[in-house]
C-alpha positions in Angstrom: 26.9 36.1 -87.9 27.0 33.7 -90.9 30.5 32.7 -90.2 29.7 31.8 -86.6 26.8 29.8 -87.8 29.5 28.0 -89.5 31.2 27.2 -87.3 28.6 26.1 -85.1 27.2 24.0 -87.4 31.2 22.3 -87.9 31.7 22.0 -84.1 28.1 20.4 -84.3 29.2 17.5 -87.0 32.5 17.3 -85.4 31.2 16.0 -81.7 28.8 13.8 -84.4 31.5 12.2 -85.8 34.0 11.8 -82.6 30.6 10.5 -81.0 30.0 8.0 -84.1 33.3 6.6 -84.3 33.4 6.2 -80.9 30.2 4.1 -80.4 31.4 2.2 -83.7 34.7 1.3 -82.1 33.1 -0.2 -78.6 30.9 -2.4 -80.8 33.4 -3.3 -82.8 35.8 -4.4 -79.8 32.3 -5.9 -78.0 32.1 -8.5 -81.4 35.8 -8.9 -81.2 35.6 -10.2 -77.3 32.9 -11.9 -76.5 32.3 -13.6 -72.7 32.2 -17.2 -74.3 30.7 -18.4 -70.9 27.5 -15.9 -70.7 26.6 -17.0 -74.6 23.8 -19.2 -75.0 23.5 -21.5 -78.3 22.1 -20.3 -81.0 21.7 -20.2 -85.3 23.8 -17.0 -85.1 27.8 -16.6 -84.7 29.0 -15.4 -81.8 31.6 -13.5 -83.3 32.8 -13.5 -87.0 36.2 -12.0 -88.5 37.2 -11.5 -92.6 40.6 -13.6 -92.8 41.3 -12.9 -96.4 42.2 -16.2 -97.3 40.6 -19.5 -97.9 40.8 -21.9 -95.5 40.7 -25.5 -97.0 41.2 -27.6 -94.3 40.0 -28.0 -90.6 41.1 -25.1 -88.5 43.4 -26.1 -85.8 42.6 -26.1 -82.1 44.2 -26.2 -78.6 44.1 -24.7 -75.2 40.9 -22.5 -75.8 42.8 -21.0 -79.8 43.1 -21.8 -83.2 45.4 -21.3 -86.1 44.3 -21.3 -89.8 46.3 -21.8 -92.8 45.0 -20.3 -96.1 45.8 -20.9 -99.6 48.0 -18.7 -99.9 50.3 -19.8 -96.9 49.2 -16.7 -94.2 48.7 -18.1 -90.6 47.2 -16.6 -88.3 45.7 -17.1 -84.6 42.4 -16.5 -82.4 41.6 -16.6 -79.5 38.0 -18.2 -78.5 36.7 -14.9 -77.6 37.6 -13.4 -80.7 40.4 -11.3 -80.0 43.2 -11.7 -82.9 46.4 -13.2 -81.4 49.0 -13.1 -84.3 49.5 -13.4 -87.7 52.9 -15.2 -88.4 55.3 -14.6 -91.4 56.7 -17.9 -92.6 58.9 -16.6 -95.1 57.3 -18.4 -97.8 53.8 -20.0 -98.6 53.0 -22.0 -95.5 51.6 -26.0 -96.5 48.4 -26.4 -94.9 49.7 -29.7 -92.9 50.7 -28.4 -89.2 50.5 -29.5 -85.9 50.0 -28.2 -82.6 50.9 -29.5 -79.1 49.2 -29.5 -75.4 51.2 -26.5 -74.4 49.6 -25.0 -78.0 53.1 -24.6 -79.7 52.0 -24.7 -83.6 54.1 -26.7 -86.1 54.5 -26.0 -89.5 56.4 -25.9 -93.0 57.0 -23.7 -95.5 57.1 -24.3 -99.6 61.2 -24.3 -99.1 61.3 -27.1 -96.5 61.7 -25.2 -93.6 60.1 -26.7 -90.3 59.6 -24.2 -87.8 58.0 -24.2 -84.4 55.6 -21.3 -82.6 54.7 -20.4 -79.4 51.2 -19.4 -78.5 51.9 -15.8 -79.1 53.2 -16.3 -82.8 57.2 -15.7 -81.9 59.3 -18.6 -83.6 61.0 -21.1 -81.2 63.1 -22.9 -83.8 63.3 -24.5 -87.0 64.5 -27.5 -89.4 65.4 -27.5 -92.7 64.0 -30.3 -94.4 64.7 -29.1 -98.3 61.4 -30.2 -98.9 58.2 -29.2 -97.9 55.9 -32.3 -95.8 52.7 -33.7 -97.1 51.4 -34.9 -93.7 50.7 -33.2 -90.6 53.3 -33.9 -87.9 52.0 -35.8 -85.0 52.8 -34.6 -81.6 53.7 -37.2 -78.5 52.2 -37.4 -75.4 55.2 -35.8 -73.3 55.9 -33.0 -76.3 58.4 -35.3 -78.9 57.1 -34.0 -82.7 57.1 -37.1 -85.4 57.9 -35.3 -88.7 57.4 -37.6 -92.0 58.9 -37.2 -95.1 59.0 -39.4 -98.3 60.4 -42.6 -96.7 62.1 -41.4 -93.6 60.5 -40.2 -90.1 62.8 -38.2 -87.4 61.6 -37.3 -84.2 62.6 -34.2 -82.4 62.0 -32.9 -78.4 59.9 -30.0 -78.1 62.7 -27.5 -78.1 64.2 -29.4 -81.1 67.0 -31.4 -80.0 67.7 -34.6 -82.8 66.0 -38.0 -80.7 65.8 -40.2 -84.1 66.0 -40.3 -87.5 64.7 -43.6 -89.6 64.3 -44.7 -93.3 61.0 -46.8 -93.3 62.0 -48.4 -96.3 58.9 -47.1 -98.5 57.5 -43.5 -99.2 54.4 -43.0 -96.5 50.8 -43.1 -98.8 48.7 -42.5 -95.2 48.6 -39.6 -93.2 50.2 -40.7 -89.6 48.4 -41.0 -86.4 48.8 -41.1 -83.0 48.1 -44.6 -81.3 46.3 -45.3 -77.9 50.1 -46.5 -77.7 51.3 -43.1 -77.8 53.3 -44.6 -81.3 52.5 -43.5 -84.7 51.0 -45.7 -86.9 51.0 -45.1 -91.2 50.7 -46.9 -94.2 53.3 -46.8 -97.1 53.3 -47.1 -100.5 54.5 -50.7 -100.7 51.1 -52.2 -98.9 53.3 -52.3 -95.2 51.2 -51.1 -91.9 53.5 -49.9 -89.8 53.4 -48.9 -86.3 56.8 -46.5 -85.4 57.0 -46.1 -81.3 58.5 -43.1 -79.5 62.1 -44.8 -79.4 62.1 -45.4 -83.4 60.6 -49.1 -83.0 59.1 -50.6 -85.8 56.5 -53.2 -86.2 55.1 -53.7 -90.0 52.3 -56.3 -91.5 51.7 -56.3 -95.4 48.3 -55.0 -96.4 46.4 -56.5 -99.9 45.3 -52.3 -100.3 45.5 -49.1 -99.3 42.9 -48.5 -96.7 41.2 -44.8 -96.4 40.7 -44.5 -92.4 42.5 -46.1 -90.0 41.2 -45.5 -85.8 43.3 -46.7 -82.7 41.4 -48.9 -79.7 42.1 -49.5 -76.8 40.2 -52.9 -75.2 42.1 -52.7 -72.0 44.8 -55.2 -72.4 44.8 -55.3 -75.9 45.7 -52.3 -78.5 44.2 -53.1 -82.1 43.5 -50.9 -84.9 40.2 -50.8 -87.5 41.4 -50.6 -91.2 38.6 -49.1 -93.3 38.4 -49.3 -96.7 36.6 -47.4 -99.8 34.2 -50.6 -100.6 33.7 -50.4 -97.1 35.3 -53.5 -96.4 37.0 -53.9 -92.7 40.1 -55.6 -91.2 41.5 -55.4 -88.0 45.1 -55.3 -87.0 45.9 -56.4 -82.7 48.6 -55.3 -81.4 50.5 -58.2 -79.1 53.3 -56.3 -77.3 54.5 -60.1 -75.4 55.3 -61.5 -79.2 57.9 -61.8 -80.7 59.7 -59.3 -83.0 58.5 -59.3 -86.3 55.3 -61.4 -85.1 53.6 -58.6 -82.8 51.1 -58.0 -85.5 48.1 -60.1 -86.7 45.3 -59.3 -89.1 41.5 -60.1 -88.6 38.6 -59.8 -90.9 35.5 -57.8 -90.0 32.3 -57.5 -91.1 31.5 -54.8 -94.1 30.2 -51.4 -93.6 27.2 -50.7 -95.3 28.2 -48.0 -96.8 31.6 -46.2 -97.8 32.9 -44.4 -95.0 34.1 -40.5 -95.5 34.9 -39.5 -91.2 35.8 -41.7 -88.4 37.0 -41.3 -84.3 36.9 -44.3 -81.6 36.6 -43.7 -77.7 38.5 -46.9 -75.6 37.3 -49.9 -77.7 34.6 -48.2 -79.6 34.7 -46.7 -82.7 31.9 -44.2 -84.7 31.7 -43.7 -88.3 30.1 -41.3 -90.8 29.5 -42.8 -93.9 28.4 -41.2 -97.3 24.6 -41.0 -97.0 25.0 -39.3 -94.2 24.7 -42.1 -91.1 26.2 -42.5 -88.2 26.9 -46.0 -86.7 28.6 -47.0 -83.0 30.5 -50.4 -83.3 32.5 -52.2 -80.9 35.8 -53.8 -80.9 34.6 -56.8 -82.9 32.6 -54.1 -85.8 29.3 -55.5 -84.7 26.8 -52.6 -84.6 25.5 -51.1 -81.6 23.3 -48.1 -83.0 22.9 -46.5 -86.1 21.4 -42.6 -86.3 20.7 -40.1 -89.5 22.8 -37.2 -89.6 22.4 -33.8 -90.8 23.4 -35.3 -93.8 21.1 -37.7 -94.5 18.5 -37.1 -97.0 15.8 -37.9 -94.5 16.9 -35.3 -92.5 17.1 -32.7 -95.9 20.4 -33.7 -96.5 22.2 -34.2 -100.1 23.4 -37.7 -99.2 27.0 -37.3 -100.7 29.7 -36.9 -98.7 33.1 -37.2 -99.4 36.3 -37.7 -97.9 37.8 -34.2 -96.5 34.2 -32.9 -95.7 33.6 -34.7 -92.8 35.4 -35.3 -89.6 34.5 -36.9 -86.0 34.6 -35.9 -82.3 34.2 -39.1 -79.8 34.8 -38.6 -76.1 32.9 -38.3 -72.6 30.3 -36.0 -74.2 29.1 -38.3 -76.9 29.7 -38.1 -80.6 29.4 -35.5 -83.0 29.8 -35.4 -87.0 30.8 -32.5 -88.0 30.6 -31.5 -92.2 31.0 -28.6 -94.4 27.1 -28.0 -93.6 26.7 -28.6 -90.0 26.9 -30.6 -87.0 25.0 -33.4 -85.2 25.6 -34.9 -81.9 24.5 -37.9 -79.8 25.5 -39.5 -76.8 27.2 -42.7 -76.2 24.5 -44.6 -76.3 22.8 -43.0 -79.5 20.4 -40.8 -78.7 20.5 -37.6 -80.7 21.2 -34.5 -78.8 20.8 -31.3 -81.5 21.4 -30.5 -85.2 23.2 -27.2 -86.6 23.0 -26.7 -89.6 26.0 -24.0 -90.8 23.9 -20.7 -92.8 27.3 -20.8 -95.4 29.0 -23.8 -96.3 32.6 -24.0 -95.2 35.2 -24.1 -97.0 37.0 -27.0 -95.1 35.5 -29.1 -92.0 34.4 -26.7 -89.3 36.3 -27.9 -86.0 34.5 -28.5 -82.9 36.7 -27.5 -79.6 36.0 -28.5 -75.9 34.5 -25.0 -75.2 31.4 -26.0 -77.4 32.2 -23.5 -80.1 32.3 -24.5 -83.6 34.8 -22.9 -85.9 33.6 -22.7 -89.3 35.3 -20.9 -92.4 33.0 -19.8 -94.9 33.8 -20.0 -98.3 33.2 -16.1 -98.5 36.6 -16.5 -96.2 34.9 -15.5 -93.1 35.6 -16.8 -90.1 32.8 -17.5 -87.9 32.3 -19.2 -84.4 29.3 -20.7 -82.9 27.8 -21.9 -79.4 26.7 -24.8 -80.6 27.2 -27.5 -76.8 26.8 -26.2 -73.5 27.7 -29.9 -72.1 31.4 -29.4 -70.4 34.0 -31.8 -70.5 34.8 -33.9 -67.4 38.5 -35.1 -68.0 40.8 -33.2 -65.4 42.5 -30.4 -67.0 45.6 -28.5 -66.6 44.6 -24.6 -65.5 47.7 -23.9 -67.9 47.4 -26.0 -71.1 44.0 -27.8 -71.1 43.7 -31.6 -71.1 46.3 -33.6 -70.1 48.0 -36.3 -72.7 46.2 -39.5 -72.9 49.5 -41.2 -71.7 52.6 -41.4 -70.8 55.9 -42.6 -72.2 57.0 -43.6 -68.6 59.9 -41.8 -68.8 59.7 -40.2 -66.0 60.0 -43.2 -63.8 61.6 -45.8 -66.5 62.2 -49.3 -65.2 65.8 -49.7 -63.9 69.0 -50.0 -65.9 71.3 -53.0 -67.5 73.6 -51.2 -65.0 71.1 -50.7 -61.6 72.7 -53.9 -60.1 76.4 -53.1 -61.2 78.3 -51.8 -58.1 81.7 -51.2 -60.3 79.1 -48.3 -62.2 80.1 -45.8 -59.2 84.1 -46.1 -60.1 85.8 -42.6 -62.1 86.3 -44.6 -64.6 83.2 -46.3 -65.8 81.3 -42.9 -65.0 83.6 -41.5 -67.9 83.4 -44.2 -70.0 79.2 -44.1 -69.7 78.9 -40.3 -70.0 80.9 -40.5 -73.4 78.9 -43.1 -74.7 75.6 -41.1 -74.2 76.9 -38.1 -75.5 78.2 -39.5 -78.7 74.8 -41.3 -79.2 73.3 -37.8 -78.4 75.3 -35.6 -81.0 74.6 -38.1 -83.3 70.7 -37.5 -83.1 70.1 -41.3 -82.9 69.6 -42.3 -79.5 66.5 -43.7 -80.6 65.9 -47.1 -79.0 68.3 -46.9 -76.1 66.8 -43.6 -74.4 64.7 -45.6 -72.2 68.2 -47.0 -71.1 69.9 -44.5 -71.2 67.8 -41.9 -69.1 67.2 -44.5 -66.6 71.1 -44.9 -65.9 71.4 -40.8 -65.7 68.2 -40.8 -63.4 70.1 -43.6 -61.1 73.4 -41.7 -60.7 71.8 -38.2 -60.7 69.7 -39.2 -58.3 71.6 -41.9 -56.1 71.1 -40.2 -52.9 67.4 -40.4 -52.4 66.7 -43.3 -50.1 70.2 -44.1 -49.7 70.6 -44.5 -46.0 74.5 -44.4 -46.4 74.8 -41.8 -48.6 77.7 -38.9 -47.6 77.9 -35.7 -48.7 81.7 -35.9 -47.7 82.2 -38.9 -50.0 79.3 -38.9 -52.6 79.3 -42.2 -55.3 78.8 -39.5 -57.8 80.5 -36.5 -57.4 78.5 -33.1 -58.4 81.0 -32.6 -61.6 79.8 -35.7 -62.6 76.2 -35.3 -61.7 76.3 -31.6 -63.8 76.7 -33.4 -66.7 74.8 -36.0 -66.5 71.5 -33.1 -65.5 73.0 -31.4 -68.6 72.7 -34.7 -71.2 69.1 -35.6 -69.7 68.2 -32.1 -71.1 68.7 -32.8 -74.6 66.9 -35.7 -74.8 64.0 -33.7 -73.4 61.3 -35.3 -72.4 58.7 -33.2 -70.7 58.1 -36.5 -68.1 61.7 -36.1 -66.6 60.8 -32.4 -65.8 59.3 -33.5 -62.3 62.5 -35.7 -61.7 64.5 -32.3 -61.7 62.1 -30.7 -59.6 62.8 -33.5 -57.0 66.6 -33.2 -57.1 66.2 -29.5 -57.1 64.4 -29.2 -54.2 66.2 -31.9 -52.1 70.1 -31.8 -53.5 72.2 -29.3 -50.9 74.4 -28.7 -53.5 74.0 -25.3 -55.1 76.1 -26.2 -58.9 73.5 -29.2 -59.2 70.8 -27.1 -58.5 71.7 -24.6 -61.5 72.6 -27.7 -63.8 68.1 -28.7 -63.1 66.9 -25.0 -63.3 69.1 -25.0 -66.7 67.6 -28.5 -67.9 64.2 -27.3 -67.2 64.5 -24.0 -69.5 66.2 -26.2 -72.1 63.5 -29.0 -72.2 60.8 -25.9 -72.8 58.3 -27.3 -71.1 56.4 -27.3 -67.8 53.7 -29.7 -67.1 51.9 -27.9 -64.1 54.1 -24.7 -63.9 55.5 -26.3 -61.3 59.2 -25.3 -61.4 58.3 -21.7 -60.3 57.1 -22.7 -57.0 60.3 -24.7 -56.5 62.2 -21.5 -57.7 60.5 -19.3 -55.3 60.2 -21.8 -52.2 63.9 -22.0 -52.4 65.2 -18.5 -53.3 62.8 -17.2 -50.3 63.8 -13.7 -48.3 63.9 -16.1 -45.2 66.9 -18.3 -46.9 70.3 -16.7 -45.6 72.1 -18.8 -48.3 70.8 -17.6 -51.5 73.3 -17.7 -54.3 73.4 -15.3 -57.0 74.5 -18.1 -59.8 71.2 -19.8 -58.6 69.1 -17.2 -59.0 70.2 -15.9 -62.2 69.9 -19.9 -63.7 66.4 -20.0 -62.1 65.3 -16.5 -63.6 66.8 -17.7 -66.8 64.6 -21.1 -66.7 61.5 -19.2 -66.0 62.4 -17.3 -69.1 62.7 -19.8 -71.4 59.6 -21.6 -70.2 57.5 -18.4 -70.6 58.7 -18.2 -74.1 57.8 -21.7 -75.3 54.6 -21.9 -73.6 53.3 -18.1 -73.6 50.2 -16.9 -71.2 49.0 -18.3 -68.8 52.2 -19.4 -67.8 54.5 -16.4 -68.7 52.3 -13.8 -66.7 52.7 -16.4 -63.5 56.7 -16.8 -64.5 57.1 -12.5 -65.1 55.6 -12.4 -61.4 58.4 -14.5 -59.8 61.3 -12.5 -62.0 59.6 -9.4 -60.1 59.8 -10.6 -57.5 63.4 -11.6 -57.7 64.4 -8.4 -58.3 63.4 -7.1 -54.8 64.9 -9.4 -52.9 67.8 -7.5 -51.0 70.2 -10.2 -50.6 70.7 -10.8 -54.7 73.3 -8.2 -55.6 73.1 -5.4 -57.8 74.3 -6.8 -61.0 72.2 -9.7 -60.7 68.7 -7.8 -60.4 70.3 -6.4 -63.7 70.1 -9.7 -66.1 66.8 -10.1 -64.1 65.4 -7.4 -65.5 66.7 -7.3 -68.6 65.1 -11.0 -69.4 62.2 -9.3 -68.3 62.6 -6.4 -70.6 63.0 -9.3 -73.3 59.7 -10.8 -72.1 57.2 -7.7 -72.6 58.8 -6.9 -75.9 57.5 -10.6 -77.0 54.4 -9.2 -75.2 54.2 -11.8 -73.1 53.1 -10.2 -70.2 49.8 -9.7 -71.6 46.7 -12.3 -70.5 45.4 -14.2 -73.4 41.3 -13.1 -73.5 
């Protein structure tokens, strides 16, 4: 009878515990995944997580995620929600300076040198070795080209890391780079020279009297100029005149003084805010005059110590308003100054908190917690991509580049001159220096790939470029990668009869990476439809392979929508046997990199 009561009394604490850990578990996972679009702002975090590691600087964000580095090189991802999205092993002590892009591929480097790119799911797409690690973040281009500075020399890679450039600016860079309201990146080296590189390796330089601290890009319409800020609080301006001369397309201005040293700046078109020291916000317009000044959350009027620094205070300008954000808070206005709400972070951060599009501020404590707050509920109105987010300020105009030295030049269409063109730009290509003449170059391969369209005697009998040579051609405008050409190849894919020229632009696509709209897999399925009595297998198995290379780079929600084509694929009963085989074993390939799974 006692024995029984034993036992009783264990089956009793057993169901107890099950019960426990089960209610534990659900609450746990609740915090982990919160419905960022039910939560109402508030003092308290929506959702926290222990990361081990000290985060120094600001966290990194893009298309609704971040990535941290600590101090001890781990990197790891979240998603805004809170789920945990990946940790990644950089095979060495990760430098805090990365990158990420609009499809929210991270770039980083290790303490060797070695420059790798990830996907949003944490699986490596490639890398560069650099022999020695970078001390600026790379800057990222508006149609997916990565700027990576080292010492004196920039190079420029495509998003899948083909070579574009490689240039020796003549002086180690002293200023961390930053994309222009040109789409170019503009430093400062260590001989006193302002430079401004563009995406084709273009440089335009003006000699500074000093180093400045902050630099901002403007945009007055017509006019692109730049606000030098320095520690005094001194300012100069530097206009941009893109009709001058070489060597003469730069001009300095003076400006008014700050009244204050500035520590955070951001501009919006031709405005520009600052946060300065004590804690003050001003507005200022193209010419520095003035137009509003507010306290911050920093200010000792508003209980603030009054003593900010540089690296504990960055800026957020755009539709919304502007917002200062610092190790202790945030404070936001709109455009026209008027103060919209204070937060005031309950732990200091160790790094400035970032503030991301969702509202939510991402702030790591100096206990090395992560911890996320609704801190806006005032959306965005830019148009956004239902893939990637917002779309690039700009464009390169590569995707429509003005015509070639050679548009006009009937002898272009002769064997011949084809050959002696095609071995031109593929020597310039393996050399990884095509650098100023891409604009040239991928207009002449857009011409002849696509000389057909609007040609009223064109013959398919007789073509002015034969497919052989139009394969190639499709195959060299891949390398140089631009994610603007991408809707060029959609075009010829859709229109071209020929079947060899339509796997040359499903193979272009994959190699290039990247999608701008996921548009490729409606072209895909339009054309490989059960209704089509001229599907061939060679097509289908280059546009299955596309889709699989453009659901690695750019990871959910594109690579669920791709893995639903591929499926589809494979039960279409005119593509043979063998082929639904490689079909499925790219899929197979796919959910191992679990990238079947919705991001949440």
């Amino acid at each position: 009878m006692k024995c029984f009561k034993v036992i009783k009394y264990n089956r009793l604490n057993y169901f107890l515990i099950i019960f426990f850990v089960l209610f534990v578990s659900v609450n746990l996972s609740a915090q982990q995944r919160v419905d960022v679009s039910s939560v109402q702002v508030g003092a308290a975090p929506m959702w926290e997580a222990r990361i081990g590691d000290t985060v120094r600087g600001t966290p990194h964000l893009q298309a609704s995620s971040v990535v941290l580095v600590g101090e001890n090189g781990t990197v790891r991802s979240f998603f805004m929600s809170g789920t945990p999205l990946w940790d990644f092993d950089a095979r060495g002590r990760a430098v805090p300076y990365i990158a990420r892009s609009y499809e929210a591929a991270t770039y980083i480097c290790n303490s060797d040198g070695v420059f790798m790119a990830i996907n949003r799911v944490g699986r490596e797409l490639w890398r560069l070795n650099l022999g020695k690690p970078i001390s600026y973040e790379p800057v990222v281009g508006w149609d997916g080209r990565v700027f990576i500075s080292l010492d004196s020399t920039m190079t420029c890679r495509t998003a899948s890391g083909n070579a574009l450039w490689t240039i020796d600016l003549g002086s180690p860079i002293s200023f961390a780079p930053i994309l222009d309201r040109t789409g170019s990146v503009a430093t400062v080296l260590q001989n006193n020279d302002f430079i401004k590189v563009n995406q084709f390796s273009v440089i335009d330089r003006i000699r500074l009297d000093r180093q400045p601290v902050m630099i901002v890009s403007l945009n007055e319409g017509n006019v692109f100029s730049y606000i030098l800020m320095y520690q005094n609080g001194e300012m100069e301006k530097i206009v941009f005149n893109n009709s001058a001369a070489s060597g003469n397309r730069l001009s300095r201005q003076n400006l008014r003084a700050l009244p204050a040293s500035p520590v955070a700046s951001m501009s919006k078109d031709a405005q520009f805010a600052v946060t300065l020291r004590d804690g003050r916000v001003l507005n200022l317009d193209a010419q520095g005059s003035v137009t509003w000044t507010r306290n911050s959350h920093e200010a000792a009027e508003e209980r603030g110590p009054a003593n900010l620094t540089i690296g504990q205070a960055q800026m957020v300008f755009d539709e919304r308003g502007v917002y200062t954000v610092t190790i202790r808070g945030i404070s936001a206005f709109t455009a026209e100054g008027r103060r919209r709400f204070v937060h005031r972070l309950q732990t200091v951060s160790s790094g400035v908190p970032a503030l991301c599009d969702e509202g939510l501020l991402w702030a790591c404590g100096v206990d090395n917690v992560l911890r996320v707050y609704k801190v806006d509920v005032r959306p965005r109105t830019v148009p956004r991509n239902r893939f990637y987010g917002f779309e690039p300020e700009g464009t390169y105009g590569m995707g429509n580049p003005p015509p070639s030295p050679w548009a006009r030049d009937g002898s272009r269409f002769h064997d011949v001159e084809q050959d002696r063109a095609y071995e031109e730009i593929l020597a310039v290509i393996r050399s990884g220096n095509i650098g100023r003449n891409e604009p040239i170059y991928v207009a002449y391969m857009m011409e002849m790939i696509g000389f057909f369209i609007g040609n009223p005697h064109y013959s398919p009998v007789r073509p002015d470029v034969k497919p052989t040579q139009r394969v190639r051609l499709i195959n060299l405008l891949a390398l140089v990668g631009s994610r603007e050409t991408v809707p060029f190849l959609w075009n010829i894919f859709d229109k071209d009869p020929e079947p060899a020229i339509r796997r040359a632009c499903a193979d272009a696509i994959g190699i290039i990476g990247v999608d701008p709209t996921g548009r490729s897999f409606h072209s895909y399925n339009f054309l490989l439809s059960p209704n089509n009595p001229n599907i061939d297998p060679q097509l289908v198995l280059a546009a299955s392979s596309s889709i699989a290379r453009l659901c690695r780079f750019s990871g959910p929600p594109l690579a669920p929508e791709g893995i639903r084509v591929l499926r589809y694929f494979t039960m279409l009963p005119s593509v043979p046997n063998h082929v639904k085989a490689q079909i499925r074993d790219e899929l197979e390939g796919l959910f191992r990199d679990g990238l079947d799974q919705p991001m949440q």
